[in-house]
SERO-4910 file (N, C-alpha, C, O; in steps of 0.05 Angstrom, whole numbers):
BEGIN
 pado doro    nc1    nc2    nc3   cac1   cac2   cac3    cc1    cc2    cc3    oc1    oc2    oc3
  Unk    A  -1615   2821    135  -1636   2840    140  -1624   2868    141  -1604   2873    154
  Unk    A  -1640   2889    124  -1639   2915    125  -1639   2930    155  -1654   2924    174
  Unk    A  -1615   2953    156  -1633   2962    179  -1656   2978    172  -1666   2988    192
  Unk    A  -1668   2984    149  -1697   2990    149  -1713   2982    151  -1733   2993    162
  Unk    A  -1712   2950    136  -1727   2926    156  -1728   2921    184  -1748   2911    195
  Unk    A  -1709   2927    193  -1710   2923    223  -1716   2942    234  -1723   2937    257
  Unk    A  -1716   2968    227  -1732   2997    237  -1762   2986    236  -1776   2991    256
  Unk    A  -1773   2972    215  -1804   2972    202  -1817   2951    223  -1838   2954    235
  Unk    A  -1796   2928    224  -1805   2915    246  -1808   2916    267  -1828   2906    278
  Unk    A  -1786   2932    281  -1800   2943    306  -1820   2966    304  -1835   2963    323
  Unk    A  -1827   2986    291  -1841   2999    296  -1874   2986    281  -1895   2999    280
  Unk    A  -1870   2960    272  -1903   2952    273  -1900   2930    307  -1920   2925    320
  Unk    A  -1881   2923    312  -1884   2910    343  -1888   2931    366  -1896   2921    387
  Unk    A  -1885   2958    366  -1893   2973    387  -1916   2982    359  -1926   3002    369
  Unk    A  -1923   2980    346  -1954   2996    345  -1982   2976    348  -2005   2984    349
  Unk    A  -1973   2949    350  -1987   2927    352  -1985   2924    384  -2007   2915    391
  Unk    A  -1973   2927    401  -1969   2932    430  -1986   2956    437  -2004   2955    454
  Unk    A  -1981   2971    427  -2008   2998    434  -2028   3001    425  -2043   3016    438
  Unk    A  -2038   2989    402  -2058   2983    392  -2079   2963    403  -2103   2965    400
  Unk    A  -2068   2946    415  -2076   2919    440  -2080   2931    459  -2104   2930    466
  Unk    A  -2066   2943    472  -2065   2957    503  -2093   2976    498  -2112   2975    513
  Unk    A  -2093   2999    470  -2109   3013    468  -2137   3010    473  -2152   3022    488
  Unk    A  -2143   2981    451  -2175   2972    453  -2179   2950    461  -2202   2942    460
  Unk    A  -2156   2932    472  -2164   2910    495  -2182   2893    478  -2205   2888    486
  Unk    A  -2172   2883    453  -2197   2872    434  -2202   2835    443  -2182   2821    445
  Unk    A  -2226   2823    447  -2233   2795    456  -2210   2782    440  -2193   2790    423
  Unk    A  -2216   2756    452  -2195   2738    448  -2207   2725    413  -2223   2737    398
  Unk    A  -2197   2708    410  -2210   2700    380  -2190   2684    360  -2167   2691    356
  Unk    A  -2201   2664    351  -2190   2646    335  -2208   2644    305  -2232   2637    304
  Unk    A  -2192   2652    283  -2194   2655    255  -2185   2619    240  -2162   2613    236
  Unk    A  -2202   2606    236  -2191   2585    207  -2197   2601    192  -2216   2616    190
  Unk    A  -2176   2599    178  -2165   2605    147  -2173   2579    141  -2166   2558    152
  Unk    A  -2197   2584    112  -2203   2566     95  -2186   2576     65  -2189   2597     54
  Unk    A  -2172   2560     59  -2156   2569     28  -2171   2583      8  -2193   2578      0
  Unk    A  -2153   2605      1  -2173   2614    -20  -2196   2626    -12  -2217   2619    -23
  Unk    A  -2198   2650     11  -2225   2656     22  -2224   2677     37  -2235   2681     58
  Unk    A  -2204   2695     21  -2191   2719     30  -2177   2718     64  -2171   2740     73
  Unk    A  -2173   2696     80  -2158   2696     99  -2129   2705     98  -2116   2704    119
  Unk    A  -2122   2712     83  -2093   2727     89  -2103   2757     89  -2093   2773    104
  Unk    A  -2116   2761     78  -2130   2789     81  -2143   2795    105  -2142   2818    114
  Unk    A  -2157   2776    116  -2180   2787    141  -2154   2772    167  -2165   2772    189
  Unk    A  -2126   2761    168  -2110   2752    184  -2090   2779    181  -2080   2787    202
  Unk    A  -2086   2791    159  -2068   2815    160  -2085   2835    182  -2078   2839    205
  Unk    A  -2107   2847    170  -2133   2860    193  -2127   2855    214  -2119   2873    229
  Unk    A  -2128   2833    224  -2125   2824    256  -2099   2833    265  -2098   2845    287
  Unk    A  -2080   2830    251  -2050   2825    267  -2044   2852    269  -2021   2860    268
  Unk    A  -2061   2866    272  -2051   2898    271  -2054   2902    298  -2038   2915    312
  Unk    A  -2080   2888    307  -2083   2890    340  -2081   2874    370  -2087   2877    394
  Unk    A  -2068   2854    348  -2062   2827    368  -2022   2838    377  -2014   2856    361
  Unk    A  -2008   2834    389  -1981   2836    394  -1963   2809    384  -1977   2789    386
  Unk    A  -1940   2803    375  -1928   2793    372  -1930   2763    389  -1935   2740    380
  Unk    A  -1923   2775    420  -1929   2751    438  -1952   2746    446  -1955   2732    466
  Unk    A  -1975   2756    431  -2002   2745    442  -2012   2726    414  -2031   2711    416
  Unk    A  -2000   2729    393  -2013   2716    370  -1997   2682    353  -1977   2684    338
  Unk    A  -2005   2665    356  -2004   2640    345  -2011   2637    320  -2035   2637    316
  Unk    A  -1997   2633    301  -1993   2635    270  -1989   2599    273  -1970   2589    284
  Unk    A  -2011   2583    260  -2004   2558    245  -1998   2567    220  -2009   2583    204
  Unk    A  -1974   2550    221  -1950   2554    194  -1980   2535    162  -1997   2517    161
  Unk    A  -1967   2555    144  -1982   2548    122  -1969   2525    109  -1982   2509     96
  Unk    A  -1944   2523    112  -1933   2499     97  -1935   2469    106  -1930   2449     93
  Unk    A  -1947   2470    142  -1946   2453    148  -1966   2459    172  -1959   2467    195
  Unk    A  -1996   2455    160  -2009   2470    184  -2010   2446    211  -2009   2450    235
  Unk    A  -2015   2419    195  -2027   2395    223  -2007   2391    236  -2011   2386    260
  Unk    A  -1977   2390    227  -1957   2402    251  -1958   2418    269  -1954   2413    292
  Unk    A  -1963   2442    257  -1966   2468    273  -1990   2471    290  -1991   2486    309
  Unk    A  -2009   2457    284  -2029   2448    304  -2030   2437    323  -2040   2446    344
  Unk    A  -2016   2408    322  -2003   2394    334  -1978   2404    366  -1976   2395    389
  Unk    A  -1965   2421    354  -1951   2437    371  -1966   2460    388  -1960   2469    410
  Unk    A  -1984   2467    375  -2000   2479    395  -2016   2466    415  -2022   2475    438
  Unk    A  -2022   2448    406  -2043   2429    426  -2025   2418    442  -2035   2405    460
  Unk    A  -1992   2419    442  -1976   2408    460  -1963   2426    473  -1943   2420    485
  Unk    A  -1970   2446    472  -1958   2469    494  -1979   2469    521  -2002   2461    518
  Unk    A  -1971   2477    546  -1975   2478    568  -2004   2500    558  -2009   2516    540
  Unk    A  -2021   2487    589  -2043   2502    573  -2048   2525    580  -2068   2537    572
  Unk    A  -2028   2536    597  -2020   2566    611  -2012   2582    589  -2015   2606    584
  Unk    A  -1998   2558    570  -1988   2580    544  -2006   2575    524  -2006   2591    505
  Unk    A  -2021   2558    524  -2041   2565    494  -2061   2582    499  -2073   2593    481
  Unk    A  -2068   2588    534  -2080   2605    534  -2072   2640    541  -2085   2658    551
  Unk    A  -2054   2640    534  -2035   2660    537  -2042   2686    506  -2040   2710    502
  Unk    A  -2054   2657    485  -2045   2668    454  -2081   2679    461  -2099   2665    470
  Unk    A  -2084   2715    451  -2105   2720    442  -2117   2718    412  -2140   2721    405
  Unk    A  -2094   2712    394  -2104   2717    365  -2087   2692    353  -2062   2691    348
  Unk    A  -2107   2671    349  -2091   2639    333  -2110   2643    305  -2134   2649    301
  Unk    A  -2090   2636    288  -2096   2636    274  -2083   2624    244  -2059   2626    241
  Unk    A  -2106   2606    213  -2085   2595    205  -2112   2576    192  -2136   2582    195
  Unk    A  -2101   2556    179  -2111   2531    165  -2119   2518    183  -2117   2528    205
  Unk    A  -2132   2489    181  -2140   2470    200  -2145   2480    231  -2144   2466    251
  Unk    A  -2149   2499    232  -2153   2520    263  -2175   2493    280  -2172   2487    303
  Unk    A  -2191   2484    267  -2208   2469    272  -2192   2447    294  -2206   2438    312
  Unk    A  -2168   2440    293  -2157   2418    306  -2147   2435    333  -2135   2422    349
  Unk    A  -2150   2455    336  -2139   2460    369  -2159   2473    385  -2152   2484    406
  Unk    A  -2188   2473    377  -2213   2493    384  -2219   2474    408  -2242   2480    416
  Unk    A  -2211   2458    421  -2220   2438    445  -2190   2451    471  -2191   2454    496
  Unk    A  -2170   2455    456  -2154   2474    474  -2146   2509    479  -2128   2521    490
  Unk    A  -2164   2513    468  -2165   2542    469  -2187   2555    486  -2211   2550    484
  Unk    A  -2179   2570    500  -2189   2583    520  -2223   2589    517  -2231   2597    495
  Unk    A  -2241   2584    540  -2262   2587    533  -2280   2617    532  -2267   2637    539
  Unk    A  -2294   2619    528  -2298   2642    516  -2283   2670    483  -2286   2693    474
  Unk    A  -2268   2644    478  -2257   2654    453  -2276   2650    428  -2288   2629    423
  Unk    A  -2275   2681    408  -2291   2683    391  -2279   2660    372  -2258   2649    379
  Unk    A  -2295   2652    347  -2284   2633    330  -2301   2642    308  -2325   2642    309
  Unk    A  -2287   2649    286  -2296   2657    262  -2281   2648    235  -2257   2641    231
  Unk    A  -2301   2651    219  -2282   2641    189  -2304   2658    165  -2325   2671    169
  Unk    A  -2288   2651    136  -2300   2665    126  -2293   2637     99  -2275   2622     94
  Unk    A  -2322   2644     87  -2320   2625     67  -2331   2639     31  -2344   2659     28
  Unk    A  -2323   2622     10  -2333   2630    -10  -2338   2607    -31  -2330   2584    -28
  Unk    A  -2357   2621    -59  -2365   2604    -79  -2346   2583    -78  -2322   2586    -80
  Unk    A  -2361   2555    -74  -2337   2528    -79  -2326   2533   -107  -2305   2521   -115
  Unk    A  -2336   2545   -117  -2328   2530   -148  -2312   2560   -151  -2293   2560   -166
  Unk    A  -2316   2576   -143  -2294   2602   -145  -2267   2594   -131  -2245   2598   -140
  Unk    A  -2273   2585   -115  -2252   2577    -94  -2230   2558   -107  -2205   2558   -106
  Unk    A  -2245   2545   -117  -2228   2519   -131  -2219   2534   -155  -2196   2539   -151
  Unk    A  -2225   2542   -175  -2208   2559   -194  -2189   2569   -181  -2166   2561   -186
  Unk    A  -2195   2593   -158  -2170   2612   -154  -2152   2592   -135  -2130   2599   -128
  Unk    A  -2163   2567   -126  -2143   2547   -116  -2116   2533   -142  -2092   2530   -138
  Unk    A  -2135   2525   -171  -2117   2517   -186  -2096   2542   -196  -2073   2541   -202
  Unk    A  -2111   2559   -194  -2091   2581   -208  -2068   2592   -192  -2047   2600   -200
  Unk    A  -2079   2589   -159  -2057   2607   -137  -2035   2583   -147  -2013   2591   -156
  Unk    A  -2041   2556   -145  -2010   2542   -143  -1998   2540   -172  -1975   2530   -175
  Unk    A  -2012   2549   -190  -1989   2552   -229  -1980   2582   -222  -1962   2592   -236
  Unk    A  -1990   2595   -203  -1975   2626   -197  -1950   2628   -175  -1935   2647   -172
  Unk    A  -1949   2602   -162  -1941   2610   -140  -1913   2585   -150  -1920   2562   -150
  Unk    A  -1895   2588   -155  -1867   2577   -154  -1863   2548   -123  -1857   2524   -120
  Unk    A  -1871   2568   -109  -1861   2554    -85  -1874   2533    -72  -1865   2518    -56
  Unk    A  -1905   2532    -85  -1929   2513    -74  -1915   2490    -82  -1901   2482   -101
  Unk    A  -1927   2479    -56  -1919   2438    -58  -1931   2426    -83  -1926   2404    -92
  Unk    A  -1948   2444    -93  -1962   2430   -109  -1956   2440   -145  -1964   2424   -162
  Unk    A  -1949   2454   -149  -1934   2474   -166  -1920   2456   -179  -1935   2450   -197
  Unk    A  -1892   2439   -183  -1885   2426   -198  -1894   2405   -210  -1886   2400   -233
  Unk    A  -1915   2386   -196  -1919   2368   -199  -1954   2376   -218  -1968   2359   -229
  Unk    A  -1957   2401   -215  -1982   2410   -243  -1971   2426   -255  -1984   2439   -272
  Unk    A  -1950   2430   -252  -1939   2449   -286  -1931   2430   -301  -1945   2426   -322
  Unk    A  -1906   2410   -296  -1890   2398   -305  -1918   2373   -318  -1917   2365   -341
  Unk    A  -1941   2363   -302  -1947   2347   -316  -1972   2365   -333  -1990   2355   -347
  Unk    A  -1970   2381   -329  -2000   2403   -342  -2016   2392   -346  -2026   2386   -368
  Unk    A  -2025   2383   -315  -2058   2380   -302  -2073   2408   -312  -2062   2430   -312
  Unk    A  -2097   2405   -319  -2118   2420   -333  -2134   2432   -304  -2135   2423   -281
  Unk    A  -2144   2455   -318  -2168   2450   -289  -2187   2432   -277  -2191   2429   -253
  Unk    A  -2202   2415   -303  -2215   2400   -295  -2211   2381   -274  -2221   2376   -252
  Unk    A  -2188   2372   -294  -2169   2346   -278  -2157   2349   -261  -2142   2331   -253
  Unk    A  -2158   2373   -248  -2141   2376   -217  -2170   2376   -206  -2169   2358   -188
  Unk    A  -2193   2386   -207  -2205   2387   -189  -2218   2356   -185  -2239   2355   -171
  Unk    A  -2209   2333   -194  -2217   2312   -182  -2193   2290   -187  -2195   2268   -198
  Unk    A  -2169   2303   -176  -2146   2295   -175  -2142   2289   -143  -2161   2296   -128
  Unk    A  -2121   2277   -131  -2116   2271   -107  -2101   2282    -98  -2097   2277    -74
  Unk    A  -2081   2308   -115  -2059   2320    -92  -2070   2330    -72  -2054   2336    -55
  Unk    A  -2093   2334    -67  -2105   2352    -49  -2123   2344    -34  -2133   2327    -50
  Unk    A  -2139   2342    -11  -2163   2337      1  -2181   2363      7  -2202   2366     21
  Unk    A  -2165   2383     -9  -2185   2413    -12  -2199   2414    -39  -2216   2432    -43
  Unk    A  -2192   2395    -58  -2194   2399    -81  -2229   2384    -81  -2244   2392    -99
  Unk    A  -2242   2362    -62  -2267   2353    -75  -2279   2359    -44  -2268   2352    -23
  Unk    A  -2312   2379    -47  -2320   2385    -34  -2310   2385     -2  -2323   2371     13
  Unk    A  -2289   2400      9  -2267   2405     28  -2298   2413     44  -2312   2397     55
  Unk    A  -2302   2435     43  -2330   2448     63  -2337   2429     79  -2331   2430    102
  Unk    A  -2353   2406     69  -2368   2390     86  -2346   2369     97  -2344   2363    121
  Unk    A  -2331   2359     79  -2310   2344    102  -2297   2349    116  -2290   2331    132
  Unk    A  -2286   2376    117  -2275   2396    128  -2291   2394    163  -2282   2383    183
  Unk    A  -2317   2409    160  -2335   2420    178  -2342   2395    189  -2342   2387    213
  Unk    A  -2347   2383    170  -2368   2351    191  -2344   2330    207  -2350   2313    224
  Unk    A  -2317   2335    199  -2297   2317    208  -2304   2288    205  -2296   2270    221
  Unk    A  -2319   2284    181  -2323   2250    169  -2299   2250    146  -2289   2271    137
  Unk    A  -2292   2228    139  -2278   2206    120  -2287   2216     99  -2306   2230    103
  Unk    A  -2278   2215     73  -2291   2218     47  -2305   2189     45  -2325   2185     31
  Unk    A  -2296   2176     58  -2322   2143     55  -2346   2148     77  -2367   2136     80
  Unk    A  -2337   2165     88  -2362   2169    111  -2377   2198     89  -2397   2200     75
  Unk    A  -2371   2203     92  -2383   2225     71  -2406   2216     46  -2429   2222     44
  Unk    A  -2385   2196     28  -2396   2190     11  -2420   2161     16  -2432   2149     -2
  Unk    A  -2421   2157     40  -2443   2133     45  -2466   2153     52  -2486   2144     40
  Unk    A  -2472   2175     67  -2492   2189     79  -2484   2222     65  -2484   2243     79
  Unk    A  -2480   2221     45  -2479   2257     33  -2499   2279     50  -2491   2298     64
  Unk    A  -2521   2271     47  -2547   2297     63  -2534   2289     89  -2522   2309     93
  Unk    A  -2529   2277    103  -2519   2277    133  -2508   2287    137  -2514   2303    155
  Unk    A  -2479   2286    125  -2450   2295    119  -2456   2325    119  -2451   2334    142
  Unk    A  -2466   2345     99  -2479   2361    102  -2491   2369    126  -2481   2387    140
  Unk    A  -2506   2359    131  -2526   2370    164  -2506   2365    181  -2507   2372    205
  Unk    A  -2485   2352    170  -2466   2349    205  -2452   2383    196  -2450   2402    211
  Unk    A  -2448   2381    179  -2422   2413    171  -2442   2430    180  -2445   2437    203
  Unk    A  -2459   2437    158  -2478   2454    181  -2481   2467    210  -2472   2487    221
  Unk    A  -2501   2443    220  -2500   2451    241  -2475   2456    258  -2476   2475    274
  Unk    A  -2456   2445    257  -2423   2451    261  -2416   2475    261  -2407   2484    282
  Unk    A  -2419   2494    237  -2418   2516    228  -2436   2531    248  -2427   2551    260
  Unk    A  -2461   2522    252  -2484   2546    267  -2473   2545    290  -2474   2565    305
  Unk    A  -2459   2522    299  -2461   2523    331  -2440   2524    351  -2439   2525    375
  Unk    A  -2413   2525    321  -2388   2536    329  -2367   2552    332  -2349   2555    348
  Unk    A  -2378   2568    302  -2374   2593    306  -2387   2618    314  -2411   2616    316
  Unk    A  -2378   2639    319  -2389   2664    328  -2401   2677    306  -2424   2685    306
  Unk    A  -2384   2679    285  -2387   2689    264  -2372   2688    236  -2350   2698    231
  Unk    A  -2393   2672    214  -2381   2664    184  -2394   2689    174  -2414   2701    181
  Unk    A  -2374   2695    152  -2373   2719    131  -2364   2702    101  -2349   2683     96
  Unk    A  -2378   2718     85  -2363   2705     57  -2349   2726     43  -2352   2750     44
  Unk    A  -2332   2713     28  -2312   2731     14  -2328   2756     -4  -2321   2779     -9
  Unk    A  -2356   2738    -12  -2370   2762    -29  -2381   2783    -15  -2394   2801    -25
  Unk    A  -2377   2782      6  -2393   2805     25  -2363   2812     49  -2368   2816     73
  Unk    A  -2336   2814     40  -2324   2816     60  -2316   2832     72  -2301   2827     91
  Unk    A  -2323   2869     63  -2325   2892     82  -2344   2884    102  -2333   2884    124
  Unk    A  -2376   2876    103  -2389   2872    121  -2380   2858    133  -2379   2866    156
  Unk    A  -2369   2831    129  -2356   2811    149  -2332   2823    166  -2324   2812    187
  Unk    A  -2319   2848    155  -2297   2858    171  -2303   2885    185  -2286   2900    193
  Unk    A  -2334   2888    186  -2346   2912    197  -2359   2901    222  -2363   2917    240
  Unk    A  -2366   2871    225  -2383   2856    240  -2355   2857    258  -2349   2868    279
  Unk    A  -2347   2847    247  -2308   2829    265  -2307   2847    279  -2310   2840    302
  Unk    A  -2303   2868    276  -2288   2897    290  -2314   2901    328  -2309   2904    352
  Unk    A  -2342   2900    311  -2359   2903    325  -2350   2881    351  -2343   2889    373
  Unk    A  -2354   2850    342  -2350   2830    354  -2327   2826    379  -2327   2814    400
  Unk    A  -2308   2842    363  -2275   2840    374  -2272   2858    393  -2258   2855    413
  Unk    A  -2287   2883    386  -2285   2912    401  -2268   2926    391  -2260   2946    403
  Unk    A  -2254   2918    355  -2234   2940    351  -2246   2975    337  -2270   2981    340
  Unk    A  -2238   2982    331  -2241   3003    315  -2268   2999    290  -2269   2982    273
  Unk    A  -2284   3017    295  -2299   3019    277  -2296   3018    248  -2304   3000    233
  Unk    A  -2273   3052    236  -2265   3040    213  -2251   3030    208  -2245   3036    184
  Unk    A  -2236   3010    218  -2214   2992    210  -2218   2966    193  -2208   2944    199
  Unk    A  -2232   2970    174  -2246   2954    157  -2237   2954    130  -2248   2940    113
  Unk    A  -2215   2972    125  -2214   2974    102  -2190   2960     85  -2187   2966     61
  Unk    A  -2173   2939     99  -2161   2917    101  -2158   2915     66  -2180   2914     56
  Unk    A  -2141   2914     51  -2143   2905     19  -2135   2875     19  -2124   2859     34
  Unk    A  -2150   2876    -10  -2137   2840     -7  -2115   2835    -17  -2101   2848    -33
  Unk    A  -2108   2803     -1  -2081   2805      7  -2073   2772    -11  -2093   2760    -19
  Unk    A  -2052   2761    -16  -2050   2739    -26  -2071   2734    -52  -2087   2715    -51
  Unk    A  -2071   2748    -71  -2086   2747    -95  -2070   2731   -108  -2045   2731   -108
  Unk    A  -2097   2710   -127  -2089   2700   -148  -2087   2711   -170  -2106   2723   -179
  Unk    A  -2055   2710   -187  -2055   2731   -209  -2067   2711   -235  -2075   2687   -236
  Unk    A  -2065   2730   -252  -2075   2707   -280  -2098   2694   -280  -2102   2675   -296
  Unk    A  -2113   2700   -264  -2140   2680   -256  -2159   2691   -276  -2165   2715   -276
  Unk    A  -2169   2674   -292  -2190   2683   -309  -2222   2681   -298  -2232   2668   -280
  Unk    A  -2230   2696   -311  -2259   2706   -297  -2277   2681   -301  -2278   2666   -321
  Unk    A  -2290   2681   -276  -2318   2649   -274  -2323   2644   -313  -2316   2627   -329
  Unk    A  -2341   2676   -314  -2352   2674   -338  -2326   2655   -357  -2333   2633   -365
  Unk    A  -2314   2659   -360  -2299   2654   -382  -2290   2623   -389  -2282   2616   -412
  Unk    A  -2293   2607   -368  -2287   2581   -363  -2309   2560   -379  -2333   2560   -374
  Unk    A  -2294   2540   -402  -2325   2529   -425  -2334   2518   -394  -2326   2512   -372
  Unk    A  -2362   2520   -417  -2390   2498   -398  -2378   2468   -385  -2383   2458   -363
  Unk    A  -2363   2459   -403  -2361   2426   -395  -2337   2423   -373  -2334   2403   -360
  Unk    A  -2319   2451   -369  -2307   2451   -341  -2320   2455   -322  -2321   2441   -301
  Unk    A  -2329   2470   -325  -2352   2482   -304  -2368   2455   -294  -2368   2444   -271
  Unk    A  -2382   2448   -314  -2402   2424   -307  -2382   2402   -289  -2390   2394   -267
  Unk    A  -2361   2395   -298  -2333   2372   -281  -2333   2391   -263  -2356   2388   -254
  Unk    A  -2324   2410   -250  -2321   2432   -228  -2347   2424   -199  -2347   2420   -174
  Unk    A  -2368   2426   -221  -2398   2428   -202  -2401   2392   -194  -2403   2385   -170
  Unk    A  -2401   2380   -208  -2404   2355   -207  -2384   2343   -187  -2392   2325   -172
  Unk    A  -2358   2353   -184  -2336   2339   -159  -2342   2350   -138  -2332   2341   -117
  Unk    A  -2360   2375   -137  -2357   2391   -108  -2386   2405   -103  -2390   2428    -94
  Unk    A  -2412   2378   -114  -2444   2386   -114  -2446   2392    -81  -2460   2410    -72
  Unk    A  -2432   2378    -65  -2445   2374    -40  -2433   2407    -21  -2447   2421     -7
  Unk    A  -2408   2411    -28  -2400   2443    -17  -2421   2453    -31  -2431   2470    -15
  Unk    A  -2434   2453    -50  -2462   2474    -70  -2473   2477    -52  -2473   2497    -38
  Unk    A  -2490   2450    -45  -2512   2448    -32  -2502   2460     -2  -2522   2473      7
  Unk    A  -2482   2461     14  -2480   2473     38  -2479   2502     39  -2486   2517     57
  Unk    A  -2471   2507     19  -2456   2535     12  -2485   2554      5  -2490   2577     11
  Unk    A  -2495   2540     -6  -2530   2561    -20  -2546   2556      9  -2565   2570     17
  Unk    A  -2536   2536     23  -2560   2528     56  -2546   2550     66  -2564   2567     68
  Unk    A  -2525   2561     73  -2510   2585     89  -2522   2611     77  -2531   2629     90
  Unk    A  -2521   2609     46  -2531   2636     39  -2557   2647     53  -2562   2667     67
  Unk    A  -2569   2627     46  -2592   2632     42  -2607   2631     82  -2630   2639     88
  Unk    A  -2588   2619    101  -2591   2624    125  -2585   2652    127  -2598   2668    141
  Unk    A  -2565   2658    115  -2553   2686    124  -2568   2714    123  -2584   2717    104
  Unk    A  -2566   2729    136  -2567   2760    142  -2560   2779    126  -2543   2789    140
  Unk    A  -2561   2792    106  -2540   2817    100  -2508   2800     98  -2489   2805    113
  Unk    A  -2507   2782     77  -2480   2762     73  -2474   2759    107  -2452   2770    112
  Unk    A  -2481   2750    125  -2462   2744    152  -2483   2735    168  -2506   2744    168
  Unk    A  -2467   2707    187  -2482   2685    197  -2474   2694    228  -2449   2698    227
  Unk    A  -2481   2698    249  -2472   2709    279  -2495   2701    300  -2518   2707    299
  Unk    A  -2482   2687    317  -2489   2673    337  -2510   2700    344  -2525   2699    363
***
């Protein structure tokens, strides 16, 4: 390490210390759903959370990192004001009550593109050798098995059913994510509306008004545009992941000005 790196680092650890102290912002827990601008609306946050107040589940290994949190003393999990990360969903029964809980979601079928594309961009993804080397297609990854994000993740995700529990009661499965969604978080934002979702946050949190202007962060490069993808991917795309459709247009179409808030 540089010492300019290490100048940069401490001076974002005392400006994240005064920044906290400054606006005293609520407590609050972010899932990161892949692909759904969360490294972008988790960079936002960490500006005002401090070092020792914020709990990062590791991306490479989030149900570990979950795991270890749900096994710390609960003096110390309640210690963290800003957790945040993947599977966030598995430690929301140990985290302090009155903590905000928000997430932000987008087009399944957008999602899943800039999902196949982040890991042929990204060298280092677990998943990266094993779809270059065998050059899995788009289609064919999206109803492939490396993944359990890859076929309608939303509702199995949210409803915490089996893909066999899922697939025996689909409309259920659904109404379980749902209502899940209405009645557990504070507030969902979607990626297509995510200045307003980071204008609401600020409101919610108590930070700074304009502090909204957050860029996005972890972009997929090389990603070709919706339009451009033939019909008969698209159609395999919609067909592995109808049931996130159907949840995903029930959210829109619940929503406000793009944003869902208790």
């Amino acid at each position: 390490m540089t010492p300019s790196y290490l100048t940069q680092k401490a001076i974002e650890l005392v400006n994240r210390e005064y920044k906290y102290y400054q606006h005293k912002p609520v407590s609050v827990v972010f899932d990161h759903i892949s692909k759904c601008a969360g490294t972008s609306v988790a960079s936002h946050l960490k500006m005002y959370y401090p070092y020792r107040k914020t709990f990062t589940i590791e991306g490479d290994a989030p149900a570990q990192s979950v795991r270890s949190f749900n096994e710390l003393s609960d003096r110390k999990r309640k210690s963290y004001t800003l957790v945040h990360g993947h599977l966030a969903r598995g430690l929301f029964s140990n985290v302090a009550e009155g903590r905000k809980i928000v997430t932000v979601l987008r087009d399944p079928i957008a999602r899943l593109i800039s999902h196949y594309y982040y890991v042929l961009s990204n060298e280092k993804h677990a998943l990266y050798k094993r779809v270059k080397e065998s050059k899995i297609q788009l289609a064919d990854y999206s109803i492939s098995d490396l993944s359990p994000e890859l076929q309608n993740w939303y509702v199995s995700y949210f409803s915490d059913l089996t893909g066999k529990e899922v697939s025996n009661d689909p409309e259920g499965a659904i109404e379980v994510a749902f209502q899940e969604l209405l009645q557990r978080y504070d507030l969902i934002g979607f990626q297509e509306s995510l200045s307003s979702f980071l204008e609401q946050l600020n409101i919610l949190l108590h930070l700074p008004k304009h502090a909204s202007t957050t860029p996005h962060k972890n972009l997929t490069l090389n990603k070709p545009a919706h339009k451009s993808i033939d019909s008969e991917t698209l159609k395999r795309l919609k067909d592995a992941n109808h049931l996130d459709i159907q949840l995903f247009e029930r959210l829109l179409n619940y929503s406000e000005n793009g944003l869902i808030s208790k």
